[in-house]
N, C-alpha and C positions, 0 to 999 in steps of 0.2 A: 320480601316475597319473590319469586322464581316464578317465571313462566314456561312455557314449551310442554311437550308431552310427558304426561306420568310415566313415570318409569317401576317397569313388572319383572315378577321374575322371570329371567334368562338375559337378562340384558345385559351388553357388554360394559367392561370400566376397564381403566387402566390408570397404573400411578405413575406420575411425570418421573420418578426415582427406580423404577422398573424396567423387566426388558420382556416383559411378555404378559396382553390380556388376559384377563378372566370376567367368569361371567357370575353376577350377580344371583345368590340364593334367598329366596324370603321364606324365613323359619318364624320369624317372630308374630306370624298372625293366621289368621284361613277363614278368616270372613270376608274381606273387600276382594273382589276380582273385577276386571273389565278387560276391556279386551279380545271379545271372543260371546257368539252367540249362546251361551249355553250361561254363560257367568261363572262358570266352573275350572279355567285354566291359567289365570295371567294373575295371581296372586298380588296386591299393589305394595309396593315397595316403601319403605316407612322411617324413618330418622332412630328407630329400635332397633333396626336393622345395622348395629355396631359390633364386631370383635373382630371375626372371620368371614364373614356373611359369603362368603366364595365357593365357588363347585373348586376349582383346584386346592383351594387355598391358598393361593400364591402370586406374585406377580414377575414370575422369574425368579433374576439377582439382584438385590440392592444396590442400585449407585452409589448409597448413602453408605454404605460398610464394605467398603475394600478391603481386601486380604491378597496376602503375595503370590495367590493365583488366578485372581480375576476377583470376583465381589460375592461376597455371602447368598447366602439364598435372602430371599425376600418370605418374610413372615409377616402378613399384613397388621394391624392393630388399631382400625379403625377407630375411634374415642367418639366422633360425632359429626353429626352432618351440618352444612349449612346451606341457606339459599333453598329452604324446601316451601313446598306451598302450605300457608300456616291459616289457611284459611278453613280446614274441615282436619277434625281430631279423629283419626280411626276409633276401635273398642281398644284395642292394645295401647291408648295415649298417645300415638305416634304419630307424625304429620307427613304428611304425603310426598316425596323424592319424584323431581321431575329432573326431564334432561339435565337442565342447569345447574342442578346439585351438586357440591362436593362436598370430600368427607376430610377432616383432618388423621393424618395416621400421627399414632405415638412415638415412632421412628422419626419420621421428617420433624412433626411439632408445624405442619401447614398443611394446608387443606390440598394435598397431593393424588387423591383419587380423584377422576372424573368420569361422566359415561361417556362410551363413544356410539353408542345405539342404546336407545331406551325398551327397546325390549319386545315392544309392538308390534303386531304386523297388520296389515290392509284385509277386511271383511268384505267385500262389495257383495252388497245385496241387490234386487231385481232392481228398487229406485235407480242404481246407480245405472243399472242399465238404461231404465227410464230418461234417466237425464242427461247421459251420453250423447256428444256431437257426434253424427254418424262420420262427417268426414273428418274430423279428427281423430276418429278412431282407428279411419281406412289408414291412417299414417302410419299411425305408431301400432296395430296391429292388422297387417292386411291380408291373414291371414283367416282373421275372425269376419264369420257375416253378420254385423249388427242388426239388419232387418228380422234378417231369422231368431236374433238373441230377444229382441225385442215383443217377437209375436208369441215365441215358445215364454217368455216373462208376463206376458198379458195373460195368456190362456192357463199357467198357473197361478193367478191372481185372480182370475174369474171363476176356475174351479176350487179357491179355498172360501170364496163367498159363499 
């Protein structure tokens, strides 16, 4: 089993035999999302997710197929993934792709894709306001008045009671 964060669609991989990323597409499901308040955008990324699963299609050239101009194109062929979280089976049979995953391509014959961003990105809701160090915040944003962030997050929390 694999830990670190699920990996959704958009998320970046690249193959150690390549010369350029691509970003992860999930075609093979459209029930499990996280990721985003609504549940409706970050589709979760699944071990079914084998052939081409890619927005370009491609990862560049191949290091693996030299030719007497430089290297083949890269035509990815995913076969399967390992290292995924095998702890919850989606509806599609497919088990959950976290950072840690890789896939083995039929070119190399080793587990030569990996991600390099899972796909994610940061929600903060009002708590986080709530539980923000005020002077840790004056640092790294001194720009932001957390008092005011704070009293404007209460007063809508009191008007949705």
């Amino acid at each position: 089993m694999s830990t670190g964060h699920v990996v959704v669609d958009g998320a970046l991989c690249k193959c150690q035999f390549g010369t350029t990323p691509d970003t992860l597409v999930v075609q093979t499901q459209t029930k499990a999302y996280i990721n985003d308040g609504q549940a409706s955008k970050k589709l979760v990324a699944n071990t079914r997710d084998i052939g081409i699963p890619l927005q370009a299609k491609t990862f560049g050239q191949c290091k693996l197929q030299p030719s007497s101009s430089g290297y083949l194109p890269c035509v990815p062929a995913i076969t399967q993934w390992q290292d995924f979280y095998d702890k919850v089976i989606l509806s599609n049979q497919g088990q959950i792709l976290t950072e840690k995953s890789k896939a083995m391509c039929a070119i190399s014959g080793s587990p030569s894709v990996e991600f390099t961003w899972h796909g994610q990105t940061a929600a903060p809701g009002s708590s986080s306001v709530e539980e923000a160090d005020e002077e840790v915040q004056s640092h790294l944003n001194p720009l932001v008045n957390m008092k005011k962030m704070k009293r404007v997050s209460y007063l809508r929390l009191e008007n949705e009671s």
